[in-house]
N, C-alpha and C positions, 0 to 999 in steps of 0.2 A: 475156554471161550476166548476169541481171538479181540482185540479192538481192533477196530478200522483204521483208528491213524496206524497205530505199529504197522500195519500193510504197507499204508502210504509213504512212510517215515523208512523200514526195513527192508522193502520190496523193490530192487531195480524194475522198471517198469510200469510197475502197476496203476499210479496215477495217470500213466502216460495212456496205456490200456482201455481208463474207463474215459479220460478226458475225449481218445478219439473216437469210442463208440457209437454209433448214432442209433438208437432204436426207432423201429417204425412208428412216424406221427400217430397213424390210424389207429395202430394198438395200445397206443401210450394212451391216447384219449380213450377207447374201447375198457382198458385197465379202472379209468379215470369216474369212470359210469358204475363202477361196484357198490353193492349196496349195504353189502357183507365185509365185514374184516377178518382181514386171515394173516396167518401166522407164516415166517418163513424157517427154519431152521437149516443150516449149510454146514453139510459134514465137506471139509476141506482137507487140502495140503498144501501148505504151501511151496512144498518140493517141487509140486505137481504143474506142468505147464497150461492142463486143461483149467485148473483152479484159477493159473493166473491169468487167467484168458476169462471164462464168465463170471466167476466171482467180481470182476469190475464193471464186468458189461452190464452184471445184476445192478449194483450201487450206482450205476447208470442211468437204469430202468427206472430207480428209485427216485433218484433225484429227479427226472423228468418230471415223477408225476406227484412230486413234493408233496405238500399239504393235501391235493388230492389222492394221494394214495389208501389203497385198498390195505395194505399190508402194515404190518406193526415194522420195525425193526428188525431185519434180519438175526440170528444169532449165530453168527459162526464160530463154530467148533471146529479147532485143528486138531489134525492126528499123525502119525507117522506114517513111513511105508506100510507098516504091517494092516491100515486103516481099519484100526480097532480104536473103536470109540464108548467112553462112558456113556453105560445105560443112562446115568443122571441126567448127561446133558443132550444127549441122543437117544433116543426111545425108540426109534424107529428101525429097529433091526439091523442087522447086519451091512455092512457097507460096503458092497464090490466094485464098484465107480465113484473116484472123486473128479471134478465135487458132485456130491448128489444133494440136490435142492428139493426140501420136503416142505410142500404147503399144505398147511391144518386151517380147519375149520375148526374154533370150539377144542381146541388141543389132539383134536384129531386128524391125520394123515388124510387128504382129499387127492395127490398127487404128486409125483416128484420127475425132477429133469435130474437123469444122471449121467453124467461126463458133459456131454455136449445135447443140446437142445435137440432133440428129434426132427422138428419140422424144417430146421436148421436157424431158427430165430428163437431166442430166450423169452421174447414177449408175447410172442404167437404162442408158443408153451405155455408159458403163463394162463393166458386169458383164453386156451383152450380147455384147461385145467378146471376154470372159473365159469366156464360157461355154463355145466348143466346147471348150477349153483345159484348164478344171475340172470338163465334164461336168453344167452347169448348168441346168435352163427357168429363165428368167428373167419372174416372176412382171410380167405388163402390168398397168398400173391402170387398170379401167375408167369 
């Protein structure tokens, strides 16, 4: 399990990363409306350019929606290239894309973003993820 400063503190970049991220207001408040708490776990690397790219954008997301968030703490998990990660600290199968971000409900897997966000946004991910859950539409930008 990774700490966040060591990130900050040994990672060229990376505060630089999350500081200039701006996540969508709409979603951030959307995120903000959860009724449910969920779990994040982040199998990472930090080798990985995609890592150092959402993994801040994530702690980004987080900090936005501060005391109102939906989400416990993230726990990031680093691994190497071979991105074999302990069952212990990753339960969730095997890992072919880092980072892959898995959100549990109740210690259970409900969804996961891996490499790069699908919809192309990390919080649109997010709270699309969250919506059958919350009872959400999750408002697309066109």
């Amino acid at each position: 399990v990774i700490d966040p400063d060591r990130l900050d503190a040994g990672i060229e970049g990376w505060r630089t990363e999350r500081e200039s991220f701006e996540p969508r207001a709409g979603l951030v408040e959307l995120l903000a409306q959860a009724r449910l708490r969920y779990g994040l776990t982040v199998a990472m690397g930090t080798w990985c350019g995609d890592s150092r790219e959402q993994v801040p954008r994530l702690q980004r997301v987080l900090a936005s929606l501060g005391d109102r968030s939906p989400f416990a703490a993230p726990v990031l998990v680093g691994g190497d290239r071979s991105k074999s990660y302990p069952p212990e600290l990753y339960a969730f199968g095997p890992v072919e894309l880092v980072p892959t971000i898995v959100v549990t409900l109740e210690g259970s897997e409900i969804g996961r973003i891996a490499e790069k966000p699908s919809s192309g946004s990390l919080e649109e991910d997010l709270a699309t993820i969250l919506a059958p859950f919350e009872g959400w539409e999750v408002p697309r930008e066109e």
